[in-house]
C-alpha positions as CSV (number, residue, x, y, z in Angstrom):
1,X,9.4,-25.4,94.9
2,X,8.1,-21.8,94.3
3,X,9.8,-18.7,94.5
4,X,9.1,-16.1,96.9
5,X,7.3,-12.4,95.8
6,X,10.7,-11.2,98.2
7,X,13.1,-12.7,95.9
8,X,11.3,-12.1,93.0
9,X,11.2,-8.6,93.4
10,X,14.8,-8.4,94.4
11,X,15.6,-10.2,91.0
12,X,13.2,-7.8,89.4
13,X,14.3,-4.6,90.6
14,X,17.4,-5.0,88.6
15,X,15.1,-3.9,85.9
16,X,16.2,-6.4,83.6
17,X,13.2,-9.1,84.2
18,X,9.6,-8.7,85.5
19,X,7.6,-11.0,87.1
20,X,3.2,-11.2,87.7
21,X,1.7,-13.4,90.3
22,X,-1.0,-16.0,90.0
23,X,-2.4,-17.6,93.8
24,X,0.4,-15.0,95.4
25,X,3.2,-16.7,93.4
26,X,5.7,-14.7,91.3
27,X,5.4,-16.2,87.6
28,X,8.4,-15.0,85.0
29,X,7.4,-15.4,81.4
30,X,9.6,-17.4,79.8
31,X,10.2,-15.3,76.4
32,X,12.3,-13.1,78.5
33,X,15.0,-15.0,79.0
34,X,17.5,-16.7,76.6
35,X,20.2,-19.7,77.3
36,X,22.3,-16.9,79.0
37,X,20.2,-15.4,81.4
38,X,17.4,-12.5,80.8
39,X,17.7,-11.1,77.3
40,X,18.9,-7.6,76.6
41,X,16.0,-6.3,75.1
42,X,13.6,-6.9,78.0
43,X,15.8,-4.8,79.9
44,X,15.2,-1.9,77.0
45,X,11.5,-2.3,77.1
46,X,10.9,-2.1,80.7
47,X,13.2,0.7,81.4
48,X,10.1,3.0,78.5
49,X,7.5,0.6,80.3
50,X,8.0,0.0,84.0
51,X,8.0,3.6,85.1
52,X,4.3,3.9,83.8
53,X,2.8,0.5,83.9
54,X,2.1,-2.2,86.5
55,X,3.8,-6.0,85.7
56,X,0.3,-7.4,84.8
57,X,0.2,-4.5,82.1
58,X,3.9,-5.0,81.0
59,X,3.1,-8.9,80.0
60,X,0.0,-7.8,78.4
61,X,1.5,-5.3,76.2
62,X,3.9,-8.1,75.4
63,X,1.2,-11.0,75.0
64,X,-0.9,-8.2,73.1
65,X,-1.3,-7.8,68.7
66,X,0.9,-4.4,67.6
67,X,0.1,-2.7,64.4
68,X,3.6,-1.3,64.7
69,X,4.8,-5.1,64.2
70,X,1.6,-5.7,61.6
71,X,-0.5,-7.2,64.2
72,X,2.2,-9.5,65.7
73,X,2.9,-9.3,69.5
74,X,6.0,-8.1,70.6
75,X,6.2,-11.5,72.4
76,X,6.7,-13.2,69.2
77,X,8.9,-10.3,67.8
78,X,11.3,-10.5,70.8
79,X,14.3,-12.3,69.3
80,X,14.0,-10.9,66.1
């Protein structure tokens, strides 16, 4: 069963989770959340990012290569 884009964007206006949609359904990437719910750090990125930047950019600046984290993507830096 899907979620709906209502209760996805209630769950994301907490600012500590974002969501995109594929088909009209809200997908969450995984890497955001940990065994306790979303992690911590999400939260601390989207509060600099979601003011300026749409949810499609937001999980391409994660999926995205940083030379700040030589070349990695702050996907794979995000429980380190």
């Amino acid at each position: 069963m899907g979620m709906d884009l209502d209760l996805a964007r209630s769950l994301a206006s907490h600012g500590t989770m974002f969501f995109v949609t594929k088909g009209g359904k809200p997908l969450f990437p995984a890497y955001q959340f940990g065994s306790k719910g979303p992690k911590p750090l999400i939260a601390r990125v989207l509060k600099i990012l979601a003011p300026r930047l749409a949810s499609w950019e937001i999980a391409a600046w994660f999926w995205g290569s940083n030379g700040w984290l030589r070349g990695q993507s702050p996907e794979d830096c995000v429980d380190r």
